[in-house]
MARSERO-178088 format. One record per residue (C-alpha): residue number from 0; x, z, y. Coordinates in steps of 0.1 Angstrom, whole numbers, padded with zeros to 4 digits, always signed. Layout:
N
+-----+-------+-------+-------+
!   k !     x !     z !     y !
+-----+-------+-------+-------+
! NUM !     X !     Z !     Y !
...
+-----+-------+-------+-------+
//
This chain:
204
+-----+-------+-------+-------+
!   k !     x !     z !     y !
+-----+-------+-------+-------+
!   0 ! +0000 ! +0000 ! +0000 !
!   1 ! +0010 ! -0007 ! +0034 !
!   2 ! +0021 ! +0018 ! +0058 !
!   3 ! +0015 ! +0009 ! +0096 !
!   4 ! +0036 ! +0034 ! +0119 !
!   5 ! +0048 ! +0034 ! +0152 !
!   6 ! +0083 ! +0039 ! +0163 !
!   7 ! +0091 ! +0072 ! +0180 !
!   8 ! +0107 ! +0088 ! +0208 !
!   9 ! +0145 ! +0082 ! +0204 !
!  10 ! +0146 ! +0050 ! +0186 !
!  11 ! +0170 ! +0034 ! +0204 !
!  12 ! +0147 ! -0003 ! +0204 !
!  13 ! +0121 ! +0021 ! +0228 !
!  14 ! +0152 ! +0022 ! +0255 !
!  15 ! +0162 ! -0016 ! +0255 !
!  16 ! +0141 ! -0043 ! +0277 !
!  17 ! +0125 ! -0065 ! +0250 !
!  18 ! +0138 ! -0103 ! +0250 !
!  19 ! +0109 ! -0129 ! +0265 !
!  20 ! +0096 ! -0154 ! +0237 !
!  21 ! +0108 ! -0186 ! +0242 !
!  22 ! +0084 ! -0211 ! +0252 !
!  23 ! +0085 ! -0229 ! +0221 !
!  24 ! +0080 ! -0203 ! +0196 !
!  25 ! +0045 ! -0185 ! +0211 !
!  26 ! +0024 ! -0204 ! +0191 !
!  27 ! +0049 ! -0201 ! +0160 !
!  28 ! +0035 ! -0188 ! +0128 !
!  29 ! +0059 ! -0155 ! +0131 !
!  30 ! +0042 ! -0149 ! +0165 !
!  31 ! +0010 ! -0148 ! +0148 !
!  32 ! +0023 ! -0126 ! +0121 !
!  33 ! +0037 ! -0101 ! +0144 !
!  34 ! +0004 ! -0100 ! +0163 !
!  35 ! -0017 ! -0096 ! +0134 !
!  36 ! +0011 ! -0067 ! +0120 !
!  37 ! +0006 ! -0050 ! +0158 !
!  38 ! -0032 ! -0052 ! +0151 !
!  39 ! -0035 ! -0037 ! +0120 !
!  40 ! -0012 ! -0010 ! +0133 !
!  41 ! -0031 ! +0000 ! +0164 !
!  42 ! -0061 ! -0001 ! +0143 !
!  43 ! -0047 ! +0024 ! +0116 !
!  44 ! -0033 ! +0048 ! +0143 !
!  45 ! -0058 ! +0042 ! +0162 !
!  46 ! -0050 ! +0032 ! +0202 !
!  47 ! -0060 ! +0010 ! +0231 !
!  48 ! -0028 ! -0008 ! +0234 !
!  49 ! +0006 ! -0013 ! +0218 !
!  50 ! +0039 ! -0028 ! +0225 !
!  51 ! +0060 ! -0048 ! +0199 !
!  52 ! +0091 ! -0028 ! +0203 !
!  53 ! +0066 ! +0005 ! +0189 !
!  54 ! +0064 ! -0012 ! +0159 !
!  55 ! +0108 ! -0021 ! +0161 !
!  56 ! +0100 ! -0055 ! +0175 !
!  57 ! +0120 ! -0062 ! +0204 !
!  58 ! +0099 ! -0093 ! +0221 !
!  59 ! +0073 ! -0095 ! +0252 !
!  60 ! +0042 ! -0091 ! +0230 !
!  61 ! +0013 ! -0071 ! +0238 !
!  62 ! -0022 ! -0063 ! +0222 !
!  63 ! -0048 ! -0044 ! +0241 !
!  64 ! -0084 ! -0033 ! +0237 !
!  65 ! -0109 ! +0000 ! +0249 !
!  66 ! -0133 ! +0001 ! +0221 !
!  67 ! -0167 ! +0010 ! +0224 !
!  68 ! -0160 ! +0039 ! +0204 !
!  69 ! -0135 ! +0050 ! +0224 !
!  70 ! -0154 ! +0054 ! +0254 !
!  71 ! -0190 ! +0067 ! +0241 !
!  72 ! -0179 ! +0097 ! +0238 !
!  73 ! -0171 ! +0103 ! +0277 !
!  74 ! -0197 ! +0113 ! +0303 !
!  75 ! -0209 ! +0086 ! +0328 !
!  76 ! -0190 ! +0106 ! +0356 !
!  77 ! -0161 ! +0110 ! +0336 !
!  78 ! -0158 ! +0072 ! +0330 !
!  79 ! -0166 ! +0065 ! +0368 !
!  80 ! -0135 ! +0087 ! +0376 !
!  81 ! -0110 ! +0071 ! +0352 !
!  82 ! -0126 ! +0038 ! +0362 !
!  83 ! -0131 ! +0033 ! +0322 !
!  84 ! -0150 ! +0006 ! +0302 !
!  85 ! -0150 ! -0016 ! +0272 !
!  86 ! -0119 ! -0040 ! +0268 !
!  87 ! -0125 ! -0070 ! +0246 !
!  88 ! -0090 ! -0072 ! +0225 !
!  89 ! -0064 ! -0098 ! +0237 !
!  90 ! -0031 ! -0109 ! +0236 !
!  91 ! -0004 ! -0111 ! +0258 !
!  92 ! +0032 ! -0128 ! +0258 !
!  93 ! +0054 ! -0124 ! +0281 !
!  94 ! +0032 ! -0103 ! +0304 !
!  95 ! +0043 ! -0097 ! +0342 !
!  96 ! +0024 ! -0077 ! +0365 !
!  97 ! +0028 ! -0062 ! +0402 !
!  98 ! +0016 ! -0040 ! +0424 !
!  99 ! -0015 ! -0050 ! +0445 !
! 100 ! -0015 ! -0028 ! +0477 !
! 101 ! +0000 ! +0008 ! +0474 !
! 102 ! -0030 ! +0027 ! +0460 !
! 103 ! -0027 ! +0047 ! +0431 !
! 104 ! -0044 ! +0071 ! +0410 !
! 105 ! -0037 ! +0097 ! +0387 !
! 106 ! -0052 ! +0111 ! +0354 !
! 107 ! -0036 ! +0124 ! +0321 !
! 108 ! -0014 ! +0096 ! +0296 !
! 109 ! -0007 ! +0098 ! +0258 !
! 110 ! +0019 ! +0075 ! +0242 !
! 111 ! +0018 ! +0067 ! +0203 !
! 112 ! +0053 ! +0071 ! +0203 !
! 113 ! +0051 ! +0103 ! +0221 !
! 114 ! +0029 ! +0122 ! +0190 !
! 115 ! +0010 ! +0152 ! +0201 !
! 116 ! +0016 ! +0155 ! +0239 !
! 117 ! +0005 ! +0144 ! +0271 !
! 118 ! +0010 ! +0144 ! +0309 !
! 119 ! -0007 ! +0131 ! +0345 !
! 120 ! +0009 ! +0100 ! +0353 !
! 121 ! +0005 ! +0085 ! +0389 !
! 122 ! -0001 ! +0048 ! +0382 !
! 123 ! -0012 ! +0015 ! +0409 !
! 124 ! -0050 ! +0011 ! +0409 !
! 125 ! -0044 ! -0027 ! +0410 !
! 126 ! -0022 ! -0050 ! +0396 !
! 127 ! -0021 ! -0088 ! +0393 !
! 128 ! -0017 ! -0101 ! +0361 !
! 129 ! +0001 ! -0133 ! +0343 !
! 130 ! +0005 ! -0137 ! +0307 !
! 131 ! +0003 ! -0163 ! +0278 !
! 132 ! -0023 ! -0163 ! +0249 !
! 133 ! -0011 ! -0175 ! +0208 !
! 134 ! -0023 ! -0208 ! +0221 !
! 135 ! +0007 ! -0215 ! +0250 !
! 136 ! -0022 ! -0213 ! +0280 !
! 137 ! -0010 ! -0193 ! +0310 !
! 138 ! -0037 ! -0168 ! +0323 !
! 139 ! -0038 ! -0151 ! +0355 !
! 140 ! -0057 ! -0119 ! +0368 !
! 141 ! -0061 ! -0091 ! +0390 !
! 142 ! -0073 ! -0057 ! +0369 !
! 143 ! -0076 ! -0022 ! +0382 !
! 144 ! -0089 ! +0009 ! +0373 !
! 145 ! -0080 ! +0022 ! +0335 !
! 146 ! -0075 ! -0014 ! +0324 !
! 147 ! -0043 ! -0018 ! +0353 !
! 148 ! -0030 ! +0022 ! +0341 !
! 149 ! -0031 ! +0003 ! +0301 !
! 150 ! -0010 ! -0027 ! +0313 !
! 151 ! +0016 ! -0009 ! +0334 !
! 152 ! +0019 ! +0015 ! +0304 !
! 153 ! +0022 ! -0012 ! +0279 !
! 154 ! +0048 ! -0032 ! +0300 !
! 155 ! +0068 ! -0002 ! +0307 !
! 156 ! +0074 ! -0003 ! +0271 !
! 157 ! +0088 ! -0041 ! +0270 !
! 158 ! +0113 ! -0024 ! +0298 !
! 159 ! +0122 ! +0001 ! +0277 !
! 160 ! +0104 ! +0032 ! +0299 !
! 161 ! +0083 ! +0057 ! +0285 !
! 162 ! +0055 ! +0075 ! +0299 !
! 163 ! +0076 ! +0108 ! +0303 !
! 164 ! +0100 ! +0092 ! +0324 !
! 165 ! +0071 ! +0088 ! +0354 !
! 166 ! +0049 ! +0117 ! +0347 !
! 167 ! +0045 ! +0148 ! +0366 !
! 168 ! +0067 ! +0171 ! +0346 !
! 169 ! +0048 ! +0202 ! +0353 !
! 170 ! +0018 ! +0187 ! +0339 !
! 171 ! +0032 ! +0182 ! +0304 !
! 172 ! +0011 ! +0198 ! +0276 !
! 173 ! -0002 ! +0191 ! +0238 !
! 174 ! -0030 ! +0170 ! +0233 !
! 175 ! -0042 ! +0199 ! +0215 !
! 176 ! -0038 ! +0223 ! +0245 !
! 177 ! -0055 ! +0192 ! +0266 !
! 178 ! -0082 ! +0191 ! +0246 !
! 179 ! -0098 ! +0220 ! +0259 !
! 180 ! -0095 ! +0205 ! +0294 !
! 181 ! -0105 ! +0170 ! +0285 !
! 182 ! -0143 ! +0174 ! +0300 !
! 183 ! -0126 ! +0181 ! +0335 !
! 184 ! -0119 ! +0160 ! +0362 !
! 185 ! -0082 ! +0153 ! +0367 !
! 186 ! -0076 ! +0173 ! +0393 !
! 187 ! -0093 ! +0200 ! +0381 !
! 188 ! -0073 ! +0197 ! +0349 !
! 189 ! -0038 ! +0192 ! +0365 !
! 190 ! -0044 ! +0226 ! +0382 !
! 191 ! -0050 ! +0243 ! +0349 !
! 192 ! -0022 ! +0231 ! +0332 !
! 193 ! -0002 ! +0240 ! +0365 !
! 194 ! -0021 ! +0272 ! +0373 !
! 195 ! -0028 ! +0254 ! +0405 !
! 196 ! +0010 ! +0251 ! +0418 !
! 197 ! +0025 ! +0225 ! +0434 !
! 198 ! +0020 ! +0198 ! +0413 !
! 199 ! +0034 ! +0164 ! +0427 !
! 200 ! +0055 ! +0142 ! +0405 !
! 201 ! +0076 ! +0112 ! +0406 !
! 202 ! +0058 ! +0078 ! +0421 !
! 203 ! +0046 ! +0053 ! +0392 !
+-----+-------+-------+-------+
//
């Protein structure tokens, strides 16, 4: 039987920027078997996005959804605040995205390479996108909200960043200890963790 894992925290292939795929070779059969091996693994785990250097694959490859399950469970006001809804899954080689404007928010992060823990991350509200499907077409778009915070978390991994090395240190806790603030709002939650001290971190 198979075993679909994630590559952890001090795996050297998390640290190196992953190598573009060359033109010619995104619609190649081992593209397609490297995206199908990064969807079975993000739907074993399970997660909203992952990186092909998580699974030891150092290339530009992306896949990305927000299930419906993943979001049901959140309050209306809760997925207002993380600006939070269903992604369809996709594909993406050879991502690039920037900055639209300097607004950001901030709410908590988990990692699959980062196993039980969690922190607030201070990310861009907006972000234009390009990428490339399986298929060699080019698309281009401008995303926000938690759909933007996914992106610039799964293309800090082709750079070979983490989510720790942006978060707000103090705000660092186990997903089990975040669990019992989960139902707050972030704020409210980064002062619990911080017992309501100064709590500003590094710029995403």
């Amino acid at each position: 039987m198979v075993q679909w894992s994630v590559v952890q925290a001090g795996d050297p292939v998390l640290r190196r920027r992953a190598a573009e795929v060359p033109p010619d070779q995104i619609t190649s059969r081992a593209v397609a078997q490297l995206v199908d091996r990064m969807w079975r693994t993000l739907d074993a785990v399970p997660g909203v996005g992952l990186a092909a250097p998580q699974i030891g694959e150092p290339w530009r490859v992306v896949v990305i959804h927000d299930l419906p399950e993943f979001v049901e469970h959140y309050t209306r006001l809760q997925l207002l605040e993380r600006e939070r809804e269903v992604i369809e899954p996709y594909v993406l080689v050879n991502p690039v995205i920037s900055a639209v404007g300097y607004e950001t928010r901030t709410h908590f992060e988990g990692c699959l390479s980062v196993e039980g823990y969690t922190a607030a991350v201070e990310r861009f509200h907006q972000v234009d996108l390009s990428y490339d499907d399986l298929q060699g077409h080019q698309h281009r778009a401008r995303v926000g909200g938690w759909h933007a915070r996914i992106l610039q978390h799964e293309v800090d991994h082709l750079d070979g960043l983490l989510y720790v090395d942006r978060m707000n240190t103090r705000t660092l806790c186990t997903t089990d200890n975040y669990a019992e603030l989960a139902d707050l709002a972030t704020g409210e939650a980064v002062d619990a963790v911080t017992g309501g001290a100064d709590s500003g971190g590094p710029p995403a």
